[in-house]
ZADRENDREN-384945 format. One record per residue (C-alpha): x, z, y; residue in three letters. Coordinates in nm, 2 decimals. Layout:
BEGIN
<pt X="X" Z="Z" Y="Y" resn="ALA"/>
...
***
This chain:
BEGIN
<pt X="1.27" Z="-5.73" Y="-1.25" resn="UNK"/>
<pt X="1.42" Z="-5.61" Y="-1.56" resn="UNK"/>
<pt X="1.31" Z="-5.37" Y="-1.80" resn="UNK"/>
<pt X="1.59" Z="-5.09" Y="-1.71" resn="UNK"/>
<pt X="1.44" Z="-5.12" Y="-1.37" resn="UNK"/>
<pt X="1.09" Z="-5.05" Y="-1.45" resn="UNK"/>
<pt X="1.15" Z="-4.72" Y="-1.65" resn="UNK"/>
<pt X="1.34" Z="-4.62" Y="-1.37" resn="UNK"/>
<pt X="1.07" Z="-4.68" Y="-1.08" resn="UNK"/>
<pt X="0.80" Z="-4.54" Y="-1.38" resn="UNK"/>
<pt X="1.01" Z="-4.23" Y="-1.44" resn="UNK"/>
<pt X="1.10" Z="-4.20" Y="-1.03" resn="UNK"/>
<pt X="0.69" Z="-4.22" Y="-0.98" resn="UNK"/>
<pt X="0.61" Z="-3.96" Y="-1.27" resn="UNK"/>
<pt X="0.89" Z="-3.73" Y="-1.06" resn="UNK"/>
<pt X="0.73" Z="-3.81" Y="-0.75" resn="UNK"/>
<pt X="0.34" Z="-3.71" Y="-0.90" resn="UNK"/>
<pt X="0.43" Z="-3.42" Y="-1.17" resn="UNK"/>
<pt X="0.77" Z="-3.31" Y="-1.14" resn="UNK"/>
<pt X="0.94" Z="-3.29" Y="-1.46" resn="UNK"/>
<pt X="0.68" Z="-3.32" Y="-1.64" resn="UNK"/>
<pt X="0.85" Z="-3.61" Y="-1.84" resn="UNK"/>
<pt X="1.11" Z="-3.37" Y="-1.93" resn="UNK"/>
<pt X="0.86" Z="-3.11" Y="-2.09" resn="UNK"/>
<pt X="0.64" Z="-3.31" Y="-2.25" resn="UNK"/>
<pt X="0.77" Z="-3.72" Y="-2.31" resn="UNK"/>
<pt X="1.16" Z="-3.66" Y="-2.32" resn="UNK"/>
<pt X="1.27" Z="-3.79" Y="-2.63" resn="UNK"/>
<pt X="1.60" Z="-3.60" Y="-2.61" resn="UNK"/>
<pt X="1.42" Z="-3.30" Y="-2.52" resn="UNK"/>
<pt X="1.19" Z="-3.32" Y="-2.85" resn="UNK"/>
<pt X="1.50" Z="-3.37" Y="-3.05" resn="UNK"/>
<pt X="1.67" Z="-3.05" Y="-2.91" resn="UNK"/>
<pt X="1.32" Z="-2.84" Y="-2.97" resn="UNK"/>
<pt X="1.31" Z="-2.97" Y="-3.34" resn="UNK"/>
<pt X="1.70" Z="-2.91" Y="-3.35" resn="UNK"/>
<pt X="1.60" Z="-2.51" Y="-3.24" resn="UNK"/>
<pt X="1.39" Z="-2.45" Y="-3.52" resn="UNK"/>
<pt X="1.69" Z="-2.45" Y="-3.72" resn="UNK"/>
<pt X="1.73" Z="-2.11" Y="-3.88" resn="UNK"/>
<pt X="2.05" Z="-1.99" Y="-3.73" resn="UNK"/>
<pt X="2.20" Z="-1.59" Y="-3.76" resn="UNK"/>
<pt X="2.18" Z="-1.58" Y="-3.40" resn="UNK"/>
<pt X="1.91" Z="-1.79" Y="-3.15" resn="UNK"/>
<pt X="2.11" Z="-1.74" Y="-2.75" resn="UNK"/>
<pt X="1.87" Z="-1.68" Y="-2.44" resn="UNK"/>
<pt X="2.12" Z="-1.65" Y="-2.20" resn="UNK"/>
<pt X="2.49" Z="-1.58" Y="-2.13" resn="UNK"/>
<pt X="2.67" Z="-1.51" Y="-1.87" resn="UNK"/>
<pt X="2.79" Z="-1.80" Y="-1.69" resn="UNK"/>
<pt X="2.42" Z="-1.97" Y="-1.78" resn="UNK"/>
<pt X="2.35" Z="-1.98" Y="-1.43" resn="UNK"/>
<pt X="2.66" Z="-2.13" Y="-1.31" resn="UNK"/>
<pt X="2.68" Z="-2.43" Y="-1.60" resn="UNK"/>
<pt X="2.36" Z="-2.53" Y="-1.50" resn="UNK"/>
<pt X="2.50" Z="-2.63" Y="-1.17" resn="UNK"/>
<pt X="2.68" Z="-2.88" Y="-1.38" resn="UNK"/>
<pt X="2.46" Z="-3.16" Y="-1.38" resn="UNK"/>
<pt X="2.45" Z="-3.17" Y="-1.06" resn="UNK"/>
<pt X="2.81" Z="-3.24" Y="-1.01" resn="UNK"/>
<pt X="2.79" Z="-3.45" Y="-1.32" resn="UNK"/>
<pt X="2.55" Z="-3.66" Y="-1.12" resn="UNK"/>
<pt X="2.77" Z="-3.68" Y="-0.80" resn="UNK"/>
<pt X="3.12" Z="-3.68" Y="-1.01" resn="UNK"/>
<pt X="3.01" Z="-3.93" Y="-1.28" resn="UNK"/>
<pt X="2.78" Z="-4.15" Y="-1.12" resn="UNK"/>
<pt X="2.94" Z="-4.21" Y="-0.79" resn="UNK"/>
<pt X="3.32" Z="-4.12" Y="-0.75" resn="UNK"/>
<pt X="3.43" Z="-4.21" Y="-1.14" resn="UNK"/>
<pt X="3.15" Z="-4.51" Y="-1.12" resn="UNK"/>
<pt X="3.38" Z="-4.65" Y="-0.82" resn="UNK"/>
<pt X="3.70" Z="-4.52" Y="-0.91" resn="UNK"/>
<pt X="3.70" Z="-4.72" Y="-1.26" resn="UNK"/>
<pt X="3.47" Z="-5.03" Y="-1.23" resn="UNK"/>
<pt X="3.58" Z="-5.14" Y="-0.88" resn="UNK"/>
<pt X="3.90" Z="-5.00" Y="-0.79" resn="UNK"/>
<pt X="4.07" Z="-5.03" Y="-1.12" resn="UNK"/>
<pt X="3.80" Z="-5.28" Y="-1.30" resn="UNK"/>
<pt X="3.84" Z="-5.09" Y="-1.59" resn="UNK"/>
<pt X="3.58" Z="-5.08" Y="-1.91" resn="UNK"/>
<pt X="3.38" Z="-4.72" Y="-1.97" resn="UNK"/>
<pt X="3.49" Z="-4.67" Y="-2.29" resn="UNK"/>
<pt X="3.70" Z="-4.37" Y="-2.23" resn="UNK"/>
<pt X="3.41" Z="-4.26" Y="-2.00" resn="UNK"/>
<pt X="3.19" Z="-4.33" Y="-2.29" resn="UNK"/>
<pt X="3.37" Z="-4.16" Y="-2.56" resn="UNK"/>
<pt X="3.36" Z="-3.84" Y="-2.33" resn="UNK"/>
<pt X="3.00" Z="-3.85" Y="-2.26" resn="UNK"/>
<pt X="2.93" Z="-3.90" Y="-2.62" resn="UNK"/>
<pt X="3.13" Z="-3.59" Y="-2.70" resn="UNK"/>
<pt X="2.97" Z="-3.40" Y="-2.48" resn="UNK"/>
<pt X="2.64" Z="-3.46" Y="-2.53" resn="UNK"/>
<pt X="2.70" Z="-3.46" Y="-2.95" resn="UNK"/>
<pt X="2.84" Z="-3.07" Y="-2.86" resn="UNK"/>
<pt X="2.53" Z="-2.99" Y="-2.66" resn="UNK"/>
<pt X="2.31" Z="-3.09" Y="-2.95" resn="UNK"/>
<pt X="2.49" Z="-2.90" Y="-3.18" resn="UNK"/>
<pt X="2.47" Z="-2.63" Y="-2.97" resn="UNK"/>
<pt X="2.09" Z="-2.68" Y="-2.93" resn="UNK"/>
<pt X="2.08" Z="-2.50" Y="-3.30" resn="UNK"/>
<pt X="2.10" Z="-2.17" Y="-3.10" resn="UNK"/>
<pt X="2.01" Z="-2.22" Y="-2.74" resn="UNK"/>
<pt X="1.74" Z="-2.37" Y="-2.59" resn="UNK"/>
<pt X="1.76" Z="-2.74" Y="-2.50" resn="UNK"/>
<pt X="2.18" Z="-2.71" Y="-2.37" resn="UNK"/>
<pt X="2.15" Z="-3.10" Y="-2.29" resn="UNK"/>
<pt X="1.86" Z="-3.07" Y="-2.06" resn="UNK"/>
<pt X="1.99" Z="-2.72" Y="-1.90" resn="UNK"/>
<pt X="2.35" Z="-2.84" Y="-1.84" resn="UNK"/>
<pt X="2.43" Z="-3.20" Y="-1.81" resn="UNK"/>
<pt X="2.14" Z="-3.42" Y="-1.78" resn="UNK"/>
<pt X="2.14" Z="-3.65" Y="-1.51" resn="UNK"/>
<pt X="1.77" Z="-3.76" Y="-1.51" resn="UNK"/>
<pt X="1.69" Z="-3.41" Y="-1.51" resn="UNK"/>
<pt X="1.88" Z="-3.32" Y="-1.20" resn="UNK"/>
<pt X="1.74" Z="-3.55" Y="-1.04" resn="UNK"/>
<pt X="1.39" Z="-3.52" Y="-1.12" resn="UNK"/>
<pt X="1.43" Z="-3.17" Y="-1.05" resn="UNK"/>
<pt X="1.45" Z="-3.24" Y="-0.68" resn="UNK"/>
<pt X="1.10" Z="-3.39" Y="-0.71" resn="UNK"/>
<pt X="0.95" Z="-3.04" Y="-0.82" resn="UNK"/>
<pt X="0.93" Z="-2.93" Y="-0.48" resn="UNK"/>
<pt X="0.74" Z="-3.23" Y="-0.37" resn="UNK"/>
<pt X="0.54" Z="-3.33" Y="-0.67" resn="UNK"/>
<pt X="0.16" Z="-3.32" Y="-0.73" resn="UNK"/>
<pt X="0.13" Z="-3.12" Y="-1.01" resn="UNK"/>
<pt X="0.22" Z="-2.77" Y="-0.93" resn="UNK"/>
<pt X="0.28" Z="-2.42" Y="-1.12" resn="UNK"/>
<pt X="0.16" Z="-2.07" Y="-0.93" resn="UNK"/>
<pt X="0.21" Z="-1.72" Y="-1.08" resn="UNK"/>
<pt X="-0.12" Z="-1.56" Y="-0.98" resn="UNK"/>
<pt X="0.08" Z="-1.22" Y="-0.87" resn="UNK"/>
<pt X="-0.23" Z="-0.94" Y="-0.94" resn="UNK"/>
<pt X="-0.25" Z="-1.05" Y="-1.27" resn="UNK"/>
<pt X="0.10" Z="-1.08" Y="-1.41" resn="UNK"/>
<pt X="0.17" Z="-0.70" Y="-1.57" resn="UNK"/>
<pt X="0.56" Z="-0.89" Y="-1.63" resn="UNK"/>
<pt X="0.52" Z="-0.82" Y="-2.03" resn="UNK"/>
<pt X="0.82" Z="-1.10" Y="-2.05" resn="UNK"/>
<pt X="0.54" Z="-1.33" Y="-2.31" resn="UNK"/>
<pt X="0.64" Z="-1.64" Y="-2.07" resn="UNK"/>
<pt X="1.00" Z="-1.60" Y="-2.06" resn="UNK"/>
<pt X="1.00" Z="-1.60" Y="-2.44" resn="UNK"/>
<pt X="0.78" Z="-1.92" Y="-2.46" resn="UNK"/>
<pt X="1.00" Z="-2.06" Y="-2.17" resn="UNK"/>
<pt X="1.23" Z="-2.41" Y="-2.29" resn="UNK"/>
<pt X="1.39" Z="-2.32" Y="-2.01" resn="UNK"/>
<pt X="1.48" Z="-2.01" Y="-2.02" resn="UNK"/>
<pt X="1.29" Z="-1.89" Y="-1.68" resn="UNK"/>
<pt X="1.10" Z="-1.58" Y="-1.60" resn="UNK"/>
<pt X="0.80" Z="-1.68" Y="-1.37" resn="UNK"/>
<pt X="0.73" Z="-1.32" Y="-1.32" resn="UNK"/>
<pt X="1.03" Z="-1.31" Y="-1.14" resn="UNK"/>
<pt X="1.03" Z="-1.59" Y="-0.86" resn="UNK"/>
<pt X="0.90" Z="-1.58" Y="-0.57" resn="UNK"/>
<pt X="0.77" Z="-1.96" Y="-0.56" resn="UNK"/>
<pt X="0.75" Z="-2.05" Y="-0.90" resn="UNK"/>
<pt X="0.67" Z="-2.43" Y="-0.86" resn="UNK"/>
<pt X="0.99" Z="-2.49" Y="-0.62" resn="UNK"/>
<pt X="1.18" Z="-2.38" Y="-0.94" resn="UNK"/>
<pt X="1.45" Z="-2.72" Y="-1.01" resn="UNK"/>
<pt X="1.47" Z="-2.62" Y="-1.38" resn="UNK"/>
<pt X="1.11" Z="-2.56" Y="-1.44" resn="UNK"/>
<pt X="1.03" Z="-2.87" Y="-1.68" resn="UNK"/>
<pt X="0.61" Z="-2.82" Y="-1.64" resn="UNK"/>
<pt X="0.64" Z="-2.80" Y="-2.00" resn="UNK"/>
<pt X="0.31" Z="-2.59" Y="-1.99" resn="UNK"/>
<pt X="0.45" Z="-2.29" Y="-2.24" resn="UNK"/>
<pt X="0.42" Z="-2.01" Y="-1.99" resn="UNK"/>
<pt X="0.07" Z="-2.10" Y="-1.90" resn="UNK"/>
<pt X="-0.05" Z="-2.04" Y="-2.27" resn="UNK"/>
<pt X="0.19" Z="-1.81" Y="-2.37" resn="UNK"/>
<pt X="-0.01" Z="-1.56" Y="-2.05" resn="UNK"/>
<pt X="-0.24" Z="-1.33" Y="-2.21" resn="UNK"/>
<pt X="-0.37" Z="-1.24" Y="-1.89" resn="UNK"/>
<pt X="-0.40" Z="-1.62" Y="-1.73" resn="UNK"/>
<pt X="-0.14" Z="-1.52" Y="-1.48" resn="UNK"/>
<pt X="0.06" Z="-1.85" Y="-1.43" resn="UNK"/>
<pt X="-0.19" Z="-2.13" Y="-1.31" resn="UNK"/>
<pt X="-0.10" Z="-2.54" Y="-1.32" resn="UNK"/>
<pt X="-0.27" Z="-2.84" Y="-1.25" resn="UNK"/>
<pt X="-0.30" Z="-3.07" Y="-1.01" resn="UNK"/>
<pt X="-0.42" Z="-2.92" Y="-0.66" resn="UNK"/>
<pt X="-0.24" Z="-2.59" Y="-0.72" resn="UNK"/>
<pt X="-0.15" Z="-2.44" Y="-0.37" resn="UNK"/>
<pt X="0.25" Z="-2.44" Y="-0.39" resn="UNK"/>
<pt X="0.29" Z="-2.11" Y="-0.24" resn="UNK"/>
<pt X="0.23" Z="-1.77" Y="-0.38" resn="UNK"/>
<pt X="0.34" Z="-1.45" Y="-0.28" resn="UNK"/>
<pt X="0.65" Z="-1.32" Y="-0.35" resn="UNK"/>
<pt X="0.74" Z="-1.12" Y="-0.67" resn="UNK"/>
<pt X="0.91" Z="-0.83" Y="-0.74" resn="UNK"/>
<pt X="1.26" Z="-0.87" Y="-0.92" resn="UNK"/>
***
């Protein structure tokens, strides 16, 4: 087994038991984009418009890129990936650069490890629960939030796919309001929008 595969079954497996944890708290990439934030910039972005929708993206990225374009070029055509290549490496070079004033672009809207180990967040071990008596929704977790993401807002926080169990909300909670660990009941009841 080589050592491409390994990283992949280790990084599947950390999925599998915390989520994305490995996004929040190992990703290399994601560090990089955190440092990149701290840039002093006239204007830091929380959220725009179409943030919702873009995030989608790497999702389809995923499907597009990995399987149709994957077949399409290498087995159809036999083809190299440079052009593929020299598109990705665009994209992700303008996502960095736009990491100076949003938070963590690459890991929000095209990241393929991400989308996928987002799937595991529903499933995983490690769970996130927003204790609903005690959050007073003073907005202190959104801020703190990599992510972008209002746990005061969702009805079952831990089922979030973008949540990255980074941990942020947890201490950013003045009243200990947003709970994680391992043996954390999934479900929580509702909240209101």
């Amino acid at each position: 087994m080589d050592v491409g595969m390994i990283v992949l079954l280790a990084l599947v497996l950390s999925f599998i038991i915390a989520g994305r944890f490995f996004c929040g708290r190992i990703c290399p990439l994601g560090f990089a984009q955190d440092l990149i934030f701290k840039i002093p910039f006239f204007k830091k972005i929380q959220t725009f418009k179409y943030d919702k929708h873009l995030r989608f993206f790497k999702y389809v990225y995923v499907f597009v890129n990995h399987l149709l374009i994957g077949v399409i070029l290498l087995h159809v055509f036999n083809l190299g990936v440079s052009i593929p290549a020299a598109v990705a490496a665009s994209i992700m070079g303008a996502l960095f650069l736009a990491s100076v004033a949003i938070k963590r672009p690459y890991c929000k809207f095209r990241c393929s490890g991400g989308a996928v180990g987002s799937l595991f967040n529903k499933f995983s071990f490690h769970n996130y629960k927003v204790l609903q008596d005690k959050c007073n929704r003073c907005g202190l977790c959104l801020k703190a939030c990599k992510m972008d993401i209002a746990p005061y807002k969702l009805e079952k926080m831990p089922e979030l796919l973008e949540c990255i169990r980074c941990g942020k909300c947890v201490k950013a909670c003045p009243k200990n309001a947003i709970i994680s660990g391992f043996g954390v009941k999934k479900k929580t009841p509702a909240a209101d929008a």
